[in-house]
LOMI-95887 format. One record per residue (C-alpha): residue in one letter; residue number from 1; y, z, x. Coordinates in Angstrom, 1 decimal. Each point is the difference from the previous one (the first is absolute). Example, Ala and Ser with C-alpha at 12.3 -4.5 7.8 and 13.67 -1.06 7.14 Angstrom:
2
R   r     k        Y        Z        X
R   A     1     -4.5      7.8     12.3
R   S     2      3.4     -0.7      1.4
//
This chain:
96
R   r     k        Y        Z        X
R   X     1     65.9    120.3    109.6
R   X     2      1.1     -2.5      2.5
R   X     3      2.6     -2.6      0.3
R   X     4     -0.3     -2.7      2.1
R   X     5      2.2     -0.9      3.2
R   X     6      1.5     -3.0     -2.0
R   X     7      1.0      1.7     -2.8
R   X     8      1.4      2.8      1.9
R   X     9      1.8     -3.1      2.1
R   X    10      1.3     -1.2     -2.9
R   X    11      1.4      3.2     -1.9
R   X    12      1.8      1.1      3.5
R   X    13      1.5     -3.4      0.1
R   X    14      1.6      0.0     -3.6
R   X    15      1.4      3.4      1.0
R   X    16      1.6     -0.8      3.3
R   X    17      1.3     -3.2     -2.2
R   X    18      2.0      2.3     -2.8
R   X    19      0.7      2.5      2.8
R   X    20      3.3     -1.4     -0.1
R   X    21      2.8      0.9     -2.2
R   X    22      0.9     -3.1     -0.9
R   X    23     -3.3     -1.5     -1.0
R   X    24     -0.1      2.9     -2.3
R   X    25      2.9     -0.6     -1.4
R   X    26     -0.9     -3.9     -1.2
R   X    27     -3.3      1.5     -0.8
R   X    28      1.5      2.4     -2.5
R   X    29      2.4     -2.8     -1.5
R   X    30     -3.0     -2.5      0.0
R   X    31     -2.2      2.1     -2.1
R   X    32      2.5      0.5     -2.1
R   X    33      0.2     -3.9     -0.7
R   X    34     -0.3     -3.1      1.9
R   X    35      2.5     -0.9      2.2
R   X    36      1.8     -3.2      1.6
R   X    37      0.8      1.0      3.9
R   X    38      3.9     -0.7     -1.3
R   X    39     -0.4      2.8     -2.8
R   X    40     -1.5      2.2      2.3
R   X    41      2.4     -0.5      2.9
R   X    42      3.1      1.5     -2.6
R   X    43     -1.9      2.7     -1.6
R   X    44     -0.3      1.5      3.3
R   X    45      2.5     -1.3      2.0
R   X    46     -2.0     -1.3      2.7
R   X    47      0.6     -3.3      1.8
R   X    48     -2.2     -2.8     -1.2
R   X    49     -1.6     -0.5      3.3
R   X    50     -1.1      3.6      0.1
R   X    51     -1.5     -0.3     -3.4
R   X    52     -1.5     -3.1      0.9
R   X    53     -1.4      1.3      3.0
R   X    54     -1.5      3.1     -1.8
R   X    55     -1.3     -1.9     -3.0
R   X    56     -2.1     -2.7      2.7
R   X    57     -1.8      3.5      1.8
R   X    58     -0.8      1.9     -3.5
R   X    59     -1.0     -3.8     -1.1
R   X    60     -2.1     -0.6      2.9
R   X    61     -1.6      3.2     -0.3
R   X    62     -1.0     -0.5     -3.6
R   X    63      2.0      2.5     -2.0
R   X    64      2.4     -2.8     -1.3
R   X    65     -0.5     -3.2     -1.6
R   X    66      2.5     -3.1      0.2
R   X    67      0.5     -2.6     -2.5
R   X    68      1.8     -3.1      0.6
R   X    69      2.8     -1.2     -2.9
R   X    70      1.5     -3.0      0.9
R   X    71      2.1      1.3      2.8
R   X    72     -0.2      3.1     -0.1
R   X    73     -2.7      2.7      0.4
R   X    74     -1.1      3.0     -2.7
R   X    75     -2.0      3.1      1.8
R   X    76     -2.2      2.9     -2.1
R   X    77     -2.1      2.2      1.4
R   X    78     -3.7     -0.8      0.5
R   X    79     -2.7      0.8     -2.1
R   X    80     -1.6      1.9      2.8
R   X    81     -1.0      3.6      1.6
R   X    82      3.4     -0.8      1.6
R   X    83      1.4      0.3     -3.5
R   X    84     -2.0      3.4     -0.9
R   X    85      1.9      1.4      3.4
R   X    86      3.2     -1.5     -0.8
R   X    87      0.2      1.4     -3.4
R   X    88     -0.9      3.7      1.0
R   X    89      2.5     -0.5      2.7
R   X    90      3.1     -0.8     -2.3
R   X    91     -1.3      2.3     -2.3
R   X    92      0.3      2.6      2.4
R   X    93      3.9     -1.3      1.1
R   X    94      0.5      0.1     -3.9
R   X    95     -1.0      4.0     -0.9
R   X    96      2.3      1.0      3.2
//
């Protein structure tokens, strides 16, 4: 069986993205329900501009999805192979 380059692109660049504690953090509170960046930023005590920073790369990447209310902006995780990672990852964090 082989996998092609751009797959094997694409996997390693979803893992660098949630290599970092944070992102995992808002993943793990995003697939636990859909978040505004203001929720997120006092569940986890994290500056809004951090959040905001982290939500744009894991956005950009494709493992979150935005959606525009009014003002403000609702993120979910995306119904992706970035998803199927993401979920094994918390659901590693969680049996720990």
């Amino acid at each position: 069986m082989s996998i092609e380059r751009e797959k094997i692109d694409q996997i390693a660049g979803i893992l660098r993205v949630l290599g970092h504690p944070d992102r995992l953090r808002i993943l793990a509170c995003l697939m636990k329900d859909s978040c505004f960046v203001k929720d997120l930023c006092s569940r986890l005590d994290l500056p809004q501009s951090t959040v905001s920073q982290h939500l744009r790369v894991m956005t950009d990447r494709g493992i979150l999805i935005s959606v525009r209310d009014g003002v403000k902006v609702c993120y979910h995780p995306a119904d992706s192979f970035a998803k199927t990672i993401a979920e094994l990852i918390v659901a590693i964090c969680e049996t720990e």
